[in-house]
C-alpha positions as CSV (number, residue, x, y, z in Angstrom):
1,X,162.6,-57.1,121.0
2,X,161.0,-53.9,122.1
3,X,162.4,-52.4,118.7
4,X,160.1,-55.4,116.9
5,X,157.3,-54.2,119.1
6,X,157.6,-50.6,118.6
7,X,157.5,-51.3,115.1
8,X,154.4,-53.7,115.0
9,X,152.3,-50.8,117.2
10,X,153.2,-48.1,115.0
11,X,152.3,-50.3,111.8
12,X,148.9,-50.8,113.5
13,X,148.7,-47.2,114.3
14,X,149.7,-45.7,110.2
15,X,146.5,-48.3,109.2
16,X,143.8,-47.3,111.4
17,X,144.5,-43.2,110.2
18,X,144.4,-44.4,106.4
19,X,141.0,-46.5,107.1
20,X,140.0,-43.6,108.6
21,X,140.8,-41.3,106.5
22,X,138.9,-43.5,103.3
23,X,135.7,-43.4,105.5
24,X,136.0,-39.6,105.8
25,X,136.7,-39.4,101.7
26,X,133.6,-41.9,101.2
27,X,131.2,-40.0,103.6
28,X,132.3,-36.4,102.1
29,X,131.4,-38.1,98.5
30,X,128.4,-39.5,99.7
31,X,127.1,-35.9,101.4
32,X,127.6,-34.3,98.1
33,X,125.8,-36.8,95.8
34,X,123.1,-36.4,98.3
35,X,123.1,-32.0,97.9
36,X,123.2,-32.5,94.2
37,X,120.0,-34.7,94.2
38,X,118.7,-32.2,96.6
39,X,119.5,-29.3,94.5
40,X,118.5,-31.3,91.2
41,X,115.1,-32.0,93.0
42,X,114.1,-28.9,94.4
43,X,114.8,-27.7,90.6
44,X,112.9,-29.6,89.1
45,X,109.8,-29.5,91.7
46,X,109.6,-25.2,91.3
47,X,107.6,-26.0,87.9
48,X,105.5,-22.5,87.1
49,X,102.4,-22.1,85.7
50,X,103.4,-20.3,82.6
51,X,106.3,-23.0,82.1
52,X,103.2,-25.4,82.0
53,X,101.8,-23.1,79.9
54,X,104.3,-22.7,77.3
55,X,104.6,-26.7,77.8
56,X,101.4,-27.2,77.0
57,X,101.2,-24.5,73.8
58,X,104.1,-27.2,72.1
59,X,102.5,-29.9,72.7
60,X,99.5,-28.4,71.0
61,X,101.7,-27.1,68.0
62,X,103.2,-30.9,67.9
63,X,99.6,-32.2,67.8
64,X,97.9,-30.0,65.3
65,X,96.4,-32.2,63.0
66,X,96.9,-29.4,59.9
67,X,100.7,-30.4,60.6
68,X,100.0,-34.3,60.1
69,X,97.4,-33.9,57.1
70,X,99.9,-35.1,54.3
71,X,99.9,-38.4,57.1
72,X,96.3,-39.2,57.1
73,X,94.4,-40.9,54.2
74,X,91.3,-40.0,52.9
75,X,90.3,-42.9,51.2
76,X,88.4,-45.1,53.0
77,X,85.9,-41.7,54.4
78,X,82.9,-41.1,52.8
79,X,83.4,-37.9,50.1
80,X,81.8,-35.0,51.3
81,X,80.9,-33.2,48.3
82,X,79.0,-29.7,47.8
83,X,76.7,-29.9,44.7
84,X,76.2,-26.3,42.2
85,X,74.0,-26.4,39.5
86,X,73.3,-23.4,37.1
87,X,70.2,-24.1,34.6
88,X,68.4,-21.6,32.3
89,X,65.5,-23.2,31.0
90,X,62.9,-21.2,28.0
91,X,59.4,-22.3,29.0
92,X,56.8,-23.1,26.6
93,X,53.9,-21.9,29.2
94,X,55.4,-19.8,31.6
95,X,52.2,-20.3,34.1
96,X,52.5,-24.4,33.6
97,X,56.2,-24.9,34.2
98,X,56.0,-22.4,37.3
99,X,53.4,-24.5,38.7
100,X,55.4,-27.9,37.8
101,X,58.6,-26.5,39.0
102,X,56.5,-26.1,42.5
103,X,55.2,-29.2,42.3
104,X,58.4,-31.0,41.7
105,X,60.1,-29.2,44.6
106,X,57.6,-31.0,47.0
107,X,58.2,-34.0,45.8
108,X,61.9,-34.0,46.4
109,X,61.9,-32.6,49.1
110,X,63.6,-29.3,48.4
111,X,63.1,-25.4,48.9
112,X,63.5,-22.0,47.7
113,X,66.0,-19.9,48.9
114,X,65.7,-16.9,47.3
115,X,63.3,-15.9,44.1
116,X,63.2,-13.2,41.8
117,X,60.4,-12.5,39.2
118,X,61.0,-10.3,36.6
119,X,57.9,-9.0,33.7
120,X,58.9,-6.9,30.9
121,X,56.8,-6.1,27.9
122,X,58.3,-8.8,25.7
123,X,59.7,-11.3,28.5
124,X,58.6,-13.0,31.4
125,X,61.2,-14.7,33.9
126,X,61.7,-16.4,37.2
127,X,65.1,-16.7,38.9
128,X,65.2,-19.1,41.8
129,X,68.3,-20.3,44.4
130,X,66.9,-23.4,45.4
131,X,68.1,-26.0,48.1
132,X,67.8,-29.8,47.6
133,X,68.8,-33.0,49.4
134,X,71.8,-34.4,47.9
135,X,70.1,-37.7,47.1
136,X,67.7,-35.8,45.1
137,X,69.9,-33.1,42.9
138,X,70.3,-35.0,39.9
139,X,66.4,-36.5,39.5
140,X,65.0,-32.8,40.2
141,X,67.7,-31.9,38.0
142,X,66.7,-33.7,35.5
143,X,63.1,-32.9,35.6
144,X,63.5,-29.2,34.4
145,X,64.0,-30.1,30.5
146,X,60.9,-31.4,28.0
147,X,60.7,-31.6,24.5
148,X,58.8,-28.2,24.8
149,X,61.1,-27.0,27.7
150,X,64.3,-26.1,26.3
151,X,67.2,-26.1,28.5
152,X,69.8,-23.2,27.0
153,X,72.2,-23.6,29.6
154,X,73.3,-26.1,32.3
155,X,76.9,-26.6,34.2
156,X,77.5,-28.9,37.2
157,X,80.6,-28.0,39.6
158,X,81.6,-30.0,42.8
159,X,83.6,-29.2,45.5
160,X,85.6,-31.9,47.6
161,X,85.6,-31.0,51.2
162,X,86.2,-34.4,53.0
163,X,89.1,-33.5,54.2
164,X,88.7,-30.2,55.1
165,X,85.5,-31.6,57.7
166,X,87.7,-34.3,59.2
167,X,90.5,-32.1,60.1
168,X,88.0,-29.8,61.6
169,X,86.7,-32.7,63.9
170,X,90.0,-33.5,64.6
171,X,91.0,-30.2,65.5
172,X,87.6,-29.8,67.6
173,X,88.4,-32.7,69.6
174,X,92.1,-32.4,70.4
175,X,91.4,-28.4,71.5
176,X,88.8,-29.9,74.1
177,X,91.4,-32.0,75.1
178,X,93.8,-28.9,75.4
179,X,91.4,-27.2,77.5
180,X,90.3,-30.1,79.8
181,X,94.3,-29.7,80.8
182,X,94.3,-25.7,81.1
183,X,91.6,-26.2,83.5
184,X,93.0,-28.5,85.5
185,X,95.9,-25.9,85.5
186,X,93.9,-23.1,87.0
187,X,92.7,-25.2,89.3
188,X,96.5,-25.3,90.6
189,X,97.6,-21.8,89.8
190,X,98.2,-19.7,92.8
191,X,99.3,-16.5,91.4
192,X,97.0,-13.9,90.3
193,X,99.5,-13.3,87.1
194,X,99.4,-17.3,86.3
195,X,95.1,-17.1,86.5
196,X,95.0,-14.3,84.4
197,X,97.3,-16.7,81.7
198,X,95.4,-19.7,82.0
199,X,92.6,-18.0,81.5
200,X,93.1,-16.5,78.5
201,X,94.5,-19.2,77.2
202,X,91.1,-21.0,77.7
203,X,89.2,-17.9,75.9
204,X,91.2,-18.1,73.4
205,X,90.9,-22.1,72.9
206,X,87.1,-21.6,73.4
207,X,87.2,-18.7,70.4
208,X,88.9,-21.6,68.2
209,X,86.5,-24.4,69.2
210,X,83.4,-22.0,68.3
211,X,84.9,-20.8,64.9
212,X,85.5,-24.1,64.2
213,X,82.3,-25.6,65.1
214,X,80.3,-23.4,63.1
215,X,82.6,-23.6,60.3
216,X,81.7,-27.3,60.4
217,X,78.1,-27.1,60.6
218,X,78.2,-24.7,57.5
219,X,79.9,-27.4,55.6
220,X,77.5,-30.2,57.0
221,X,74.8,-28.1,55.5
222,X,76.5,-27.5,52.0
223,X,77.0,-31.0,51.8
224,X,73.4,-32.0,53.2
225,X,71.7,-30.4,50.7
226,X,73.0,-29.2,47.1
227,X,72.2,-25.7,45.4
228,X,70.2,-25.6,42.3
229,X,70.5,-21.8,40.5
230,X,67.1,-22.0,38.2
231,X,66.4,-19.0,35.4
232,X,63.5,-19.8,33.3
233,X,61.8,-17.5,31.0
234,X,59.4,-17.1,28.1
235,X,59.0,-14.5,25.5
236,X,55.9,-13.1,25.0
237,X,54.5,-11.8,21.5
238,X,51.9,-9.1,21.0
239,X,48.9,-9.7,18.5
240,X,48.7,-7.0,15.5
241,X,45.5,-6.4,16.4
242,X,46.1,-5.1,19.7
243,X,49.4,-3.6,18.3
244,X,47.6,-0.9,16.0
245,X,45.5,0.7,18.9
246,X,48.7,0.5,21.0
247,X,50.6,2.2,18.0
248,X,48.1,5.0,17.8
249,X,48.2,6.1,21.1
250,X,51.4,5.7,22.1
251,X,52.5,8.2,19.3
252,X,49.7,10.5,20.1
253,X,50.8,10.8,23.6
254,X,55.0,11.4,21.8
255,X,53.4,13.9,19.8
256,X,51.6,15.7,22.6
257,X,55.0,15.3,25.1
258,X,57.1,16.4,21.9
259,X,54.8,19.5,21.5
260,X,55.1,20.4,24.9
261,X,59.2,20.1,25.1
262,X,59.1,23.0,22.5
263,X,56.8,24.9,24.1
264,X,59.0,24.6,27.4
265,X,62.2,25.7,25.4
266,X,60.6,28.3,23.6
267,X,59.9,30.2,27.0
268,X,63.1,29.7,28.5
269,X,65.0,31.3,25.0
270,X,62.9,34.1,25.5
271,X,63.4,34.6,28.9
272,X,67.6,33.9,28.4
273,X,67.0,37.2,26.0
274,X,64.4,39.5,27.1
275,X,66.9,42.1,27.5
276,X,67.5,42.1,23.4
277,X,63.8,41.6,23.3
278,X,62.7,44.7,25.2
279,X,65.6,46.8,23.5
280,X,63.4,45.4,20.3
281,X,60.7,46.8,21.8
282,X,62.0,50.1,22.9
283,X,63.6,50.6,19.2
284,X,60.0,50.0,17.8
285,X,58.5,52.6,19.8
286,X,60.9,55.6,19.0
287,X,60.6,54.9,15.2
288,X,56.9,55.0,15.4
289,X,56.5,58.0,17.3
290,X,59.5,59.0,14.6
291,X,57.1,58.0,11.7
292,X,53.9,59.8,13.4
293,X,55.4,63.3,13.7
294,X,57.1,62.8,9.9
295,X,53.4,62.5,8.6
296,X,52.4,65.6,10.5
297,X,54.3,67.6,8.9
């Protein structure tokens, strides 16, 4: 009997160490779960500025809009399209179709860039880079030529740059973006080494978003208003009558330059040999005197 008792207690005894020793396994498990969160954690909460940084310069490079351009269509934008017209026009009455030309570019609304006026003895001509509203190119355009106006030259070209404004918008707006986030990062930098990043980060965003922006307003121009390059001209003729007196003197005043050009070279051969000159003149001398005592004798 005590044998069956002995036994019983010491089965009781060999079961209470094992649950024990379970609880001890499951708490030792349990601890290190809990230090690798810990550890895992405080990992992933030391985040540094320039990590951020670097973060944020791939997430820029994954949002470029130049890398998604074969992605976006085109075809429902309005085209943006820059205009260039070259005309050479031969004017019946020069003074008349300067002062039409004038008119018309009232009336459309356009201006002149640059002008050039050029008089010759046999030609008069104008040469003028003018600026017009798109709406208006192709009537101003058309009111250079006349029946006594002939136009001698004319070529249109046209230059598509829809898409080239839109990614430019796009780019504008998504580097704003970019910087509204680097400026929230200075605000949480800490280091002197981490400003000095952010901030030249946000210089050199601000650079982008200026070239950018004046790039686009270039093109807005371009596309606002067309360019017109305008050469017109008219030959003039002289009369005979006032060609004879013309004639006369202007070969009176060759003959009287001609005459003078000798002259001029004349003195400069003689002074190039004045040494076989005054030998001349030497040799002269002593066969007179020579000749002079002969006949004395």
């Amino acid at each position: 009997m005590k044998t069956i008792t002995y036994m019983a207690c010491l089965a009781i005894l060999l079961s209470i160490a094992c649950n024990s020793a379970k609880k001890d396994q499951l708490k030792a498990k349990e601890s290190t779960v809990e230090m690798q969160f810990t550890e895992s954690a405080t990992v992933d909460t030391t985040y540094t500025v320039p990590q951020m940084v670097a973060d944020e310069k791939a997430a820029d490079n994954m949002s470029d809009p130049g890398q998604k351009k074969n992605a976006v269509s085109y075809q429902d934008w309005d085209k943006k399209l820059i205009k260039t017209a070259n005309i050479t026009v031969e004017a019946a009455n020069y003074p008349r179709f300067d002062q039409d030309i004038r008119s018309a570019l009232k009336r459309h609304g356009a201006y002149i860039a640059s002008e050039e006026q050029v008089f010759s003895d046999d030609r008069k001509q104008n040469m003028m880079t003018i600026k017009v509203p798109v709406l208006h190119f192709e009537s101003l355009l058309g009111s250079f030529g006349s029946d006594s106006n002939r136009v001698i030259q004319k070529n249109i070209s046209t230059e598509d740059v829809t898409s080239e404004m839109y990614d430019s918008k796009s780019r504008i707006e998504a580097r704003k973006k970019i910087r509204e986030r680097y400026v929230q990062l200075l605000q949480q930098a800490k280091k002197m080494d981490d400003v000095l990043k952010v901030e030249q980060e946000i210089n050199n965003i601000q650079e982008e978003l200026e070239s950018a922006a004046g790039r686009l307003n270039y093109l807005s121009h371009q596309t606002s208003y067309s360019t017109i390059h305008l050469t017109y001209f008219t030959l003039v003729t002289a009369s005979p009558t006032s060609q004879q007196p013309n004639a006369f003197w202007n070969r009176l005043k060759e003959g009287f330059a001609d005459g003078g050009d000798i002259l001029v070279e004349i003195i400069v051969i003689a002074i190039r040999l004045w040494p076989l000159i005054l030998l001349g003149i030497l040799i002269g001398l002593l066969w007179k005197r020579k000749r002079l005592q002969v006949l004395k004798k």
